[in-house]
N, C-alpha and C positions, 0 to 999 in steps of 0.2 A: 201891578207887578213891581216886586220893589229889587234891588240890584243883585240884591242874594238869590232870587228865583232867574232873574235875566242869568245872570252867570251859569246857577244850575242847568240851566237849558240851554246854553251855548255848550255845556259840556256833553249833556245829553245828546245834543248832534252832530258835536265831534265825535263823540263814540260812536253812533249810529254810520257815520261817513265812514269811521273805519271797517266798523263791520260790512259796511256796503262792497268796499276794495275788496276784502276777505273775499267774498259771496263770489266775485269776480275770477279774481285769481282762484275759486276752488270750481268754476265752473257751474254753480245754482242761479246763478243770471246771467244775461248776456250783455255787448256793452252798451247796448242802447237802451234795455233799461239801466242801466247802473249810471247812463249819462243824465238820463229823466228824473231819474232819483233823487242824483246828487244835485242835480242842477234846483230842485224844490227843498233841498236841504243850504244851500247854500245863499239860494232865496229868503229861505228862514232864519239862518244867519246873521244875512247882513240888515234885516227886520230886528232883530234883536242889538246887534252892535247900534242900529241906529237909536233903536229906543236908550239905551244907556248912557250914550252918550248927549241925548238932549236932556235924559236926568241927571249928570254931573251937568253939563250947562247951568240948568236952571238951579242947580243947590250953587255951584258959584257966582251967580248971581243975584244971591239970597230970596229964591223965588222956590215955590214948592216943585218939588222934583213927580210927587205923584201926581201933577198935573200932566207932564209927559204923555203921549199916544202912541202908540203903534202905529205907524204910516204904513200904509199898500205898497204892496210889492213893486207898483209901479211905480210908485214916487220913491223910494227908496233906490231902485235899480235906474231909475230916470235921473241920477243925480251925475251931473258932470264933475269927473276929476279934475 
């Protein structure tokens, strides 16, 4: 996946999270799904933010960026600030 598709699909589930809010406030879900939702939306997220960012990494340090992986949600969520 190269940065132009990462990006599309961060927008993609930006949109999606919006529509999720909508769903909420118009009453077609309730708020526990819309917590489960978001929370596997923001899961995918920060899966995404991380892969991008180890692909600038490795083009800044003249290293092939499609080498880059997708890490588990666990290791991505398991990261201390």
């Amino acid at each position: 996946m190269d940065d132009s598709n990462i990006l599309t699909t961060v927008h993609a589930l930006v949109e999606e999270e919006g529509k999720l809010r909508s769903r909420l406030e118009d009453g077609t879900i309730d708020v526990d799904e819309e917590h489960k939702r978001l929370r596997h939306l923001e899961e995918s997220l920060d899966q995404c933010w991380d892969l991008l960012r180890q692909r600038r990494a490795r083009r800044d340090a003249g290293k092939d960026p499609d080498e880059a992986t997708m890490r588990t949600v666990n290791e991505v969520e398991g990261y201390l600030q």
